[in-house]
C-alpha positions, -999 to +999 in steps of 0.1 A: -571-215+699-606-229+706-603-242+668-577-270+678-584-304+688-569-311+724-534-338+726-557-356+750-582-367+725-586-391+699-591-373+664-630-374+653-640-402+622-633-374+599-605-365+610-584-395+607-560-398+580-576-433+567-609-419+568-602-390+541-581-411+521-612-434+517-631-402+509-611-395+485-614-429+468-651-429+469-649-391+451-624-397+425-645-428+416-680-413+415-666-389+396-646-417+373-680-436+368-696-404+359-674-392+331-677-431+319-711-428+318-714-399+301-694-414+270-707-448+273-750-441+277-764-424+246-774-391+250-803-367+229-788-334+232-813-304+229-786-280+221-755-288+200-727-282+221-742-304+256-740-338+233-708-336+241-693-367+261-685-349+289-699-318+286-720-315+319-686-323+337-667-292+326-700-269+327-705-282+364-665-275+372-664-243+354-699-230+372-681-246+405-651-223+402-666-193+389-684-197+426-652-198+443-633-175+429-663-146+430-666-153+467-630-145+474-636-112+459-669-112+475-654-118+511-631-086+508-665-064+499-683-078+531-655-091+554-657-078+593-630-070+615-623-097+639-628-082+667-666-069+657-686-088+681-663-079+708-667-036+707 
């Protein structure tokens, strides 16, 4: 249980409830101001298809979960026992 913070201490900046939530603000609007942005500023496609408003959006989430989800898959290829360092 070395993972666990101790009842003794105070919870890290981080780790405080107010802290994420204001993460979370900051995200959801950078993101928000983004996807504005990418309507609202003309753009001079090279291609076609990336004039699309918010085309770099859904390329960057789709690339993003792709990621993800192949290193789940990965992790059961490679994964080690737990106990591997300990033998």
């Amino acid at each position: 249980m070395s993972g666990e913070t101790p009842h003794n201490e105070d919870p890290g900046f981080f780790e405080k409830p107010s802290t994420v939530r204001a993460i979370w603000i900051l995200l959801i609007a950078a993101c928000s101001m983004s996807a504005v942005a990418g309507i609202v500023v003309p753009m001079h496609p090279y291609f076609g298809f990336d004039g699309f408003p918010i085309f770099y959006a859904i390329y960057g989430f789709i690339a993003f979960s792709f990621i993800v989800l192949a290193g789940q898959h990965l992790r059961k290829l490679i994964m080690r026992d737990e106990d591997y360092y300990d033998r």
